[in-house]
NUTOR-233327 format. One record per residue: residue in three letters; chain; x, y, z of N, C-alpha, C, O in turn. Coordinates in Angstrom, 1 decimal. Atoms other than C-alpha are relative to their C-alpha. Layout:
<recs>
REC:residu:chaine:npx:npy:npz:capx:capy:capz:cpx:cpy:cpz:opx:opy:opz
REC:ALA:A:X:Y:Z:X:Y:Z:X:Y:Z:X:Y:Z $
...
</recs>
This chain:
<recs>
REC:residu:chaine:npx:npy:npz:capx:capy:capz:cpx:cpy:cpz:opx:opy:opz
REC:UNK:A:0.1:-1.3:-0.4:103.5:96.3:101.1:1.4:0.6:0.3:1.6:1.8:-0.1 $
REC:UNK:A:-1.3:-0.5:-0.1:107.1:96.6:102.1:0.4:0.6:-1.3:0.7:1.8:-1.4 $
REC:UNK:A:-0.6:-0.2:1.6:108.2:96.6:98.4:-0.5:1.8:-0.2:0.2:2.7:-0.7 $
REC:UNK:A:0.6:-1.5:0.5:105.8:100.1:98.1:0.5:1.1:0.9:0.6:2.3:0.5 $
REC:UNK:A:-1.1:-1.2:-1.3:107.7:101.9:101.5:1.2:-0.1:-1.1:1.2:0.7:-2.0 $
REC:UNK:A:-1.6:0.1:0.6:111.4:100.7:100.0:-0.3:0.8:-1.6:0.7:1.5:-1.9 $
REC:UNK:A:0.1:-0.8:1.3:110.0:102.2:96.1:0.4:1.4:-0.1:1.1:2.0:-0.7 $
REC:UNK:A:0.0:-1.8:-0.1:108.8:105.7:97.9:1.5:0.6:0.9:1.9:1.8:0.9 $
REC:UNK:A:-0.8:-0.6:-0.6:111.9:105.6:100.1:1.1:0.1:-1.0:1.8:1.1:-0.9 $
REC:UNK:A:-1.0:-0.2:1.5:114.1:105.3:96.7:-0.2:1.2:-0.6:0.6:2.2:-0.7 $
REC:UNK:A:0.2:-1.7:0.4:112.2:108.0:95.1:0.4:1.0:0.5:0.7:2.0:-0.2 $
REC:UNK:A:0.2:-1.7:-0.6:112.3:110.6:97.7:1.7:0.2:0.4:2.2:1.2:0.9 $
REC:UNK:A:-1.4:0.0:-0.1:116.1:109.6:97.8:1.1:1.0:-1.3:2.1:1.8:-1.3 $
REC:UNK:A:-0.4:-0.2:1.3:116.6:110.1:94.2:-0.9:1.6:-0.2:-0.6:2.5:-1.0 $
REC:UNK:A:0.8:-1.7:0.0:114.1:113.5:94.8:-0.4:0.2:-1.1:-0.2:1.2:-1.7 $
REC:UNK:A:0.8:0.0:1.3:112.0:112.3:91.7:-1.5:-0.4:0.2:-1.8:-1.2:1.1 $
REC:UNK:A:1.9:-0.5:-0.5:108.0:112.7:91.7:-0.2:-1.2:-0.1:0.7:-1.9:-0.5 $
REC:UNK:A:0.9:0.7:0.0:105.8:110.3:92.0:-1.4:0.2:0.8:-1.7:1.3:1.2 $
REC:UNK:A:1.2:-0.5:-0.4:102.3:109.8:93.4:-0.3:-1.4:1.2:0.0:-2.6:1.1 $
REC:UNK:A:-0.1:1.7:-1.2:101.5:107.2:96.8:-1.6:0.1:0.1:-2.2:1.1:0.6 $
REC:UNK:A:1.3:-0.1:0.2:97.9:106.0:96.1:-0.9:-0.5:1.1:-0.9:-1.8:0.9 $
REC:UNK:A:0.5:1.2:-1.1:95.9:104.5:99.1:-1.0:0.1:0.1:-1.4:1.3:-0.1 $
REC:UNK:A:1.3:-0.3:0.2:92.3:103.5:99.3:-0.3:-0.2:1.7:0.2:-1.0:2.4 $
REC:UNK:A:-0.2:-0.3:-1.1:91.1:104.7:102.3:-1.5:-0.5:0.6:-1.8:-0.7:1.8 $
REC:UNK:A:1.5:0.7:-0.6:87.3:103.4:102.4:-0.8:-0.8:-0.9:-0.7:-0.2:-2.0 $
REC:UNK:A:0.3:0.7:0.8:85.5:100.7:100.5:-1.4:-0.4:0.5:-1.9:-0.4:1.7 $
REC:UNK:A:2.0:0.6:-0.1:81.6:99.6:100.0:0.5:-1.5:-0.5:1.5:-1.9:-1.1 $
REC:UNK:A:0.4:1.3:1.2:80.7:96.3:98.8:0.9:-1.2:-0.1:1.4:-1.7:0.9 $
REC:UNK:A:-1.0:1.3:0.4:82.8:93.3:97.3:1.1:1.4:-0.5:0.7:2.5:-0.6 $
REC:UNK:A:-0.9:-0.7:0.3:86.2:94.9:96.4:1.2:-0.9:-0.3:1.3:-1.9:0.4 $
REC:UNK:A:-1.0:1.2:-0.4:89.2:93.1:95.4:1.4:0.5:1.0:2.3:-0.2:1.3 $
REC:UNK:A:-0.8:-0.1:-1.1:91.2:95.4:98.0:-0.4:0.7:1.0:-1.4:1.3:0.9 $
REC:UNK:A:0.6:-0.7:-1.6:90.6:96.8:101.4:0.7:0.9:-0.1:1.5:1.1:-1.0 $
REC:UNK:A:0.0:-1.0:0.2:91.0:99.6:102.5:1.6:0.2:1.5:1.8:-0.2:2.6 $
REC:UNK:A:-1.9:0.3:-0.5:95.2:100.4:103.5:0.5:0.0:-1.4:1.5:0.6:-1.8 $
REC:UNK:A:-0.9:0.5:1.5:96.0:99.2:99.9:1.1:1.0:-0.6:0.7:1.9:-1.4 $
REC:UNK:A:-0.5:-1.1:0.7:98.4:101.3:98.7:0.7:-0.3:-1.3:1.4:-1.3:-1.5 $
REC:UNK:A:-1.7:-0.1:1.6:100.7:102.0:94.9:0.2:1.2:-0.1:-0.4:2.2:0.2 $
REC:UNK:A:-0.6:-1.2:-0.2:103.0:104.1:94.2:0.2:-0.2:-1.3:0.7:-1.3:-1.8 $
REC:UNK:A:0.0:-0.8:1.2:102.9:105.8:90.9:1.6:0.6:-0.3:1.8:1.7:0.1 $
REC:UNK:A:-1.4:-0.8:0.5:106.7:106.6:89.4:-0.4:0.7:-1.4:-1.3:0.2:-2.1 $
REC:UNK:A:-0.1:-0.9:0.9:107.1:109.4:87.0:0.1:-0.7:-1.6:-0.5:-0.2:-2.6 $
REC:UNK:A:0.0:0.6:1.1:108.2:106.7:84.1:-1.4:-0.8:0.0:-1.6:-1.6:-0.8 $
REC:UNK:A:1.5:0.6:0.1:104.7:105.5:84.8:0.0:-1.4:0.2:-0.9:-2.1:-0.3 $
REC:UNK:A:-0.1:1.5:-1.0:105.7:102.0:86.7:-0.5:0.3:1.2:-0.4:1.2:2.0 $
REC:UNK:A:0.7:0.2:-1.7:103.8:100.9:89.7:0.9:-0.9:0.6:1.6:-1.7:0.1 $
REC:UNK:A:-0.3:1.1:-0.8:104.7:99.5:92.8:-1.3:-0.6:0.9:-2.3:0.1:1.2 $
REC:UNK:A:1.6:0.1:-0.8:101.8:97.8:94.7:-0.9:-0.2:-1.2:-0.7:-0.2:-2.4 $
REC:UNK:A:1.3:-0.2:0.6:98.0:97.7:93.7:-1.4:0.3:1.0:-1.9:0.0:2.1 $
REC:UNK:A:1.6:-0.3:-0.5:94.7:99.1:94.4:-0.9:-0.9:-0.6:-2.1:-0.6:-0.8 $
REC:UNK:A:1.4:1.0:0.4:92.9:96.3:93.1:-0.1:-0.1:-2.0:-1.2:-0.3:-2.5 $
REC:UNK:A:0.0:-0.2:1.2:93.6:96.4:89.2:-1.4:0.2:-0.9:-2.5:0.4:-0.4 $
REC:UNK:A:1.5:-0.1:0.9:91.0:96.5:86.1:0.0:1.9:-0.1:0.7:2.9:0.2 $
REC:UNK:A:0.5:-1.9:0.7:89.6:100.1:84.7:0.1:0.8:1.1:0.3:2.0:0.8 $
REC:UNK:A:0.2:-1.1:-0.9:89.3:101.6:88.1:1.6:0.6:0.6:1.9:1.8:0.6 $
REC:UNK:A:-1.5:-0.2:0.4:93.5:101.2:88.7:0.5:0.4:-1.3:1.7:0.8:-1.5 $
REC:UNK:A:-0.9:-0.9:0.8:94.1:102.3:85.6:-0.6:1.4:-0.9:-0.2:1.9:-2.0 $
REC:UNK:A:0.6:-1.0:-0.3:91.9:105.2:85.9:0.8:1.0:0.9:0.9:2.2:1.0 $
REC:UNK:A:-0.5:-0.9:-1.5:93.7:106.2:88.9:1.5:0.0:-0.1:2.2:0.8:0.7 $
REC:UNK:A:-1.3:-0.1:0.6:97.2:105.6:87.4:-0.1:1.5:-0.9:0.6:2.5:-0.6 $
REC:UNK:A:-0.1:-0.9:0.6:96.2:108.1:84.6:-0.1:1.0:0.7:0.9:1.7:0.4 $
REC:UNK:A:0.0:-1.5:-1.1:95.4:111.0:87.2:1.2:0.0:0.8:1.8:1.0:0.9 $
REC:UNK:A:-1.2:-0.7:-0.3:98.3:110.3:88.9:1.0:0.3:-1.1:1.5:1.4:-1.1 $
REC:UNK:A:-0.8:-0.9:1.3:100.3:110.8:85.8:-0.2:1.2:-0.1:0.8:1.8:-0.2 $
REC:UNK:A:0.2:-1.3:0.0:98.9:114.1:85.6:0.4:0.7:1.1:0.9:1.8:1.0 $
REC:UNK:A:-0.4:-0.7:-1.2:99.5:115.0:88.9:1.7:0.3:0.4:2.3:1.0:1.2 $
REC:UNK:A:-1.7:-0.4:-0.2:103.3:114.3:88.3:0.1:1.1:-1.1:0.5:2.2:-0.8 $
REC:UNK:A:0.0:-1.1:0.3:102.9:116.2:85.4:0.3:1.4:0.1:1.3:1.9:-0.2 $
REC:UNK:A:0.4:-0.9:-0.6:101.3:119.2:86.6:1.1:0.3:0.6:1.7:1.4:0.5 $
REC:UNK:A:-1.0:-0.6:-1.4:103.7:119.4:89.3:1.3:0.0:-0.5:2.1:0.4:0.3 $
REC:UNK:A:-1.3:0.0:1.2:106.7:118.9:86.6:0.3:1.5:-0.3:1.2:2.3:-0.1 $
REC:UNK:A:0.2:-1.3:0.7:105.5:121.6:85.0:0.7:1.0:0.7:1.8:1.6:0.4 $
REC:UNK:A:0.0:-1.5:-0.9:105.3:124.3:87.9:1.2:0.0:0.7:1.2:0.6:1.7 $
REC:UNK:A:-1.7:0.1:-1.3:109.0:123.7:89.6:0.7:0.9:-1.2:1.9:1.3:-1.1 $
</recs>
């Protein structure tokens, strides 16, 4: 978890986008609880995980778009 603070405190150093993902409530079997966080960089490297498989890299592609987007509009 450290590793994902020291990434976003790099980023917001360097004052380049990224996205900080955290799962905030969970049903069921999960392979992560709920705290998990990653942090989404702009070249589309993670730090951390929410639990990998289709649903992390479901939630990577939207943040991509959300740096995007917000690329775009500055």
């Amino acid at each position: 978890m450290l590793d994902v603070y020291q990434s976003l405190k790099d980023v917001l150093a360097k004052n380049e986008p990224a996205v900080m993902v955290t799962i905030v409530e969970t049903r069921g079997s999960v392979p992560r609880k709920a705290g998990a966080r990653m942090l989404v960089k702009q070249d589309g490297s993670t730090v951390g995980t929410v639990g990998g498989g289709s649903v992390e890299h479901a939630i990577k592609a939207r943040a991509m778009t959300i740096i995007r987007e917000w690329w775009r509009s500055r």
